[in-house]
C-alpha positions as CSV (number, residue, x, y, z in Angstrom):
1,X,-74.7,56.5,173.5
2,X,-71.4,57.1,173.9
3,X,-69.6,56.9,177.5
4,X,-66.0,57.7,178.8
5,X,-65.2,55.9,181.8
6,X,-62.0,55.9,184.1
7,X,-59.5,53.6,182.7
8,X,-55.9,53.5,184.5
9,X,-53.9,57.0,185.6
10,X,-55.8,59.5,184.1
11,X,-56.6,58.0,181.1
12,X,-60.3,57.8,179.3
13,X,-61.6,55.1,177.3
14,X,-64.5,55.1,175.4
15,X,-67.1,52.4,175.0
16,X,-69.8,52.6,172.7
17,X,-73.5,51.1,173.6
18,X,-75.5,49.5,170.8
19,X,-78.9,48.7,172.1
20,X,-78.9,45.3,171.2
21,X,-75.7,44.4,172.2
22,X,-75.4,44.5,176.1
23,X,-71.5,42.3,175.3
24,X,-69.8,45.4,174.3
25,X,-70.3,46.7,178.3
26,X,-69.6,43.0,179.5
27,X,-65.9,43.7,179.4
28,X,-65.6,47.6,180.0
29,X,-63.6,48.8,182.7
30,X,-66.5,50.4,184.7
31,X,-68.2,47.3,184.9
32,X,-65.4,44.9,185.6
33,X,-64.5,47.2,188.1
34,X,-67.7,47.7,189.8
35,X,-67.8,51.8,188.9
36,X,-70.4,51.4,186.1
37,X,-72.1,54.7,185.5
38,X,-75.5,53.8,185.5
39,X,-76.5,51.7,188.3
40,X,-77.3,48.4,188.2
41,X,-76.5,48.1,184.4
42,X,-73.3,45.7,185.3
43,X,-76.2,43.4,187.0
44,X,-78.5,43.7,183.7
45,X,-74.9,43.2,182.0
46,X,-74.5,40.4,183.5
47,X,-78.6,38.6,183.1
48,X,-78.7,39.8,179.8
49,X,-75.5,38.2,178.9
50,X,-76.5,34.8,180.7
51,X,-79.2,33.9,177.1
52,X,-77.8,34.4,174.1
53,X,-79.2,31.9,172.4
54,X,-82.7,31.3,174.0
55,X,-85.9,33.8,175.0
56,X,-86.8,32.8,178.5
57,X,-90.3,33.8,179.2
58,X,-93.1,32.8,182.3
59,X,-95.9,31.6,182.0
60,X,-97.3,30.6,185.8
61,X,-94.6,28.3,187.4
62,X,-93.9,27.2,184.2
63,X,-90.5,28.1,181.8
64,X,-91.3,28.9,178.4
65,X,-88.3,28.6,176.3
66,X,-87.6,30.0,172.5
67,X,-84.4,29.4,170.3
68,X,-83.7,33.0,168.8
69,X,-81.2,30.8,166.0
70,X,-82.9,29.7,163.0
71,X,-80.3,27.2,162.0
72,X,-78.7,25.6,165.0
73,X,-75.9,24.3,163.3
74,X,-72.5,25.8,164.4
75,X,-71.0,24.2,167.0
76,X,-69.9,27.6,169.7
77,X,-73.4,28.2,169.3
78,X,-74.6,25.0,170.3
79,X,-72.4,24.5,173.2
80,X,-73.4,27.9,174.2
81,X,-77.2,27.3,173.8
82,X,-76.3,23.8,175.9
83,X,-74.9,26.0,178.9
84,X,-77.9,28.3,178.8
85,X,-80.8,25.3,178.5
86,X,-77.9,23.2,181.5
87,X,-78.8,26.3,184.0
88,X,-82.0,26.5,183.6
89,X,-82.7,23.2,185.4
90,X,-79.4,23.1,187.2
91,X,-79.0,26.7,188.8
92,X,-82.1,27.9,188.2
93,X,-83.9,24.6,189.5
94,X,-86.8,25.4,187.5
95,X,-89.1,22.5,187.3
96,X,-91.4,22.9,184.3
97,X,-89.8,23.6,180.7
98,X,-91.4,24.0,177.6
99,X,-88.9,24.2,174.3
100,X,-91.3,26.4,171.6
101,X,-88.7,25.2,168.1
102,X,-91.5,27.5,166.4
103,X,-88.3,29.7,165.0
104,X,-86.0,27.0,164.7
105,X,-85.8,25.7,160.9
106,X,-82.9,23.7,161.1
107,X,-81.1,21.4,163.4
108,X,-78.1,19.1,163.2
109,X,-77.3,16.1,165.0
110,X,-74.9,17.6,167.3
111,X,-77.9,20.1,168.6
112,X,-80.1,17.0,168.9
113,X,-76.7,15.6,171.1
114,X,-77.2,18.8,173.4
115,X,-81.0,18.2,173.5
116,X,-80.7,14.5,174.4
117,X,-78.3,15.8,177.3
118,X,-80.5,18.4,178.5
119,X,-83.4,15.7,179.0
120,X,-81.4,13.7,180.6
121,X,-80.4,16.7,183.5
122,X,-84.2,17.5,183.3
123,X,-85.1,14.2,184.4
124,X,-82.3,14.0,186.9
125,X,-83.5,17.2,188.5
126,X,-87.1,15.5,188.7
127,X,-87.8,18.2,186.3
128,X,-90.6,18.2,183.2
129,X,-89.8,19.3,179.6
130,X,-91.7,19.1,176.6
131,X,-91.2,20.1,173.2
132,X,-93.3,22.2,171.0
133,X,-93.9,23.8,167.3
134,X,-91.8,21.6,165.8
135,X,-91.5,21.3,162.2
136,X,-92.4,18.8,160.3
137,X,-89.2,18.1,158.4
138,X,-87.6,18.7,162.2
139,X,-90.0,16.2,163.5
140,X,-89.3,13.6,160.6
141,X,-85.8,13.2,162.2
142,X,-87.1,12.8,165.6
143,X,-89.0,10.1,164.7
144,X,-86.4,8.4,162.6
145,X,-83.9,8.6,165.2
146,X,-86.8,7.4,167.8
147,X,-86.2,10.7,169.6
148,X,-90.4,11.3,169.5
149,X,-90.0,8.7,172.1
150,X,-87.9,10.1,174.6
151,X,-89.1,13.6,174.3
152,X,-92.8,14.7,175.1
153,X,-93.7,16.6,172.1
154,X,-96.8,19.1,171.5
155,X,-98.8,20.7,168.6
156,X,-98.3,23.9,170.1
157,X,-97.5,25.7,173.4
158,X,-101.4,26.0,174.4
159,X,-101.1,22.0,174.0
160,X,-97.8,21.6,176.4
161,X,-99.3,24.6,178.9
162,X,-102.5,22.3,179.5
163,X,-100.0,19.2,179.8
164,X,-98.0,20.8,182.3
């Protein structure tokens, strides 16, 4: 889809829509400026923009959350996927979280880092989280690192739905 939208004295500017890739509208000037074409896109814009990194789905009063990385290794990704888990129990205040690692086939230690943070804001928001699919070559270094101890970790998400 192509669109031309007002963009200083008279002149046009186009910006091209790729169905998976709301970022290209993030920073258009009909958004910024609040004269987006289609209404309420700038609002979808701006939700859709919010997880990058992570699926967010419901399941009751319960938040069911996927990694869409298969390797969480780079580090703007991880701080980024940090920032989206942070608001879901700090903005969002949601109070049940379930971490499905069922794409996830690698991890390094600075994504465990993030995920040893993020517990620790669950907790302090007298939130619950519990981990599920893990692999079992992920899982090996959660329990050498003793990390199966701080997390609560499930088989499966059927498992961690019945805990919650």
């Amino acid at each position: 889809m192509n669109i031309r939208t007002p963009h200083g004295l008279g002149n046009h500017r186009r910006i091209w829509w790729y169905p998976h890739s709301f970022s290209t509208f993030h920073g258009c000037a009909a958004v910024v400026e609040g004269a987006c074409p289609f209404p309420g896109l700038d609002e979808l814009v701006t939700e859709m923009s919010i997880y990058r990194r992570v699926q967010i789905a419901e399941s009751g009063d319960v938040t069911v959350v996927k990694f869409v990385d298969r390797k969480i290794l780079d580090e703007v990704n991880i701080q980024e996927l940090g920032q989206e888990l942070f608001k879901l129990v700090e903005q969002d205040n949601r109070q049940k979280v379930i971490l499905n690692f069922s794409n996830v086939e690698f991890l390094s230690s600075a994504a465990l880092g993030k995920l040893i943070t993020f517990e620790k804001k669950v907790r302090k928001n007298s939130a619950i989280l519990i981990l599920t699919n893990i692999r079992p070559e992920i899982y090996e270094v959660f329990a050498i690192t003793r990390l199966n101890k701080l997390f609560t970790i499930k088989n499966d998400e059927a498992d961690a739905l019945a805990t919650m």
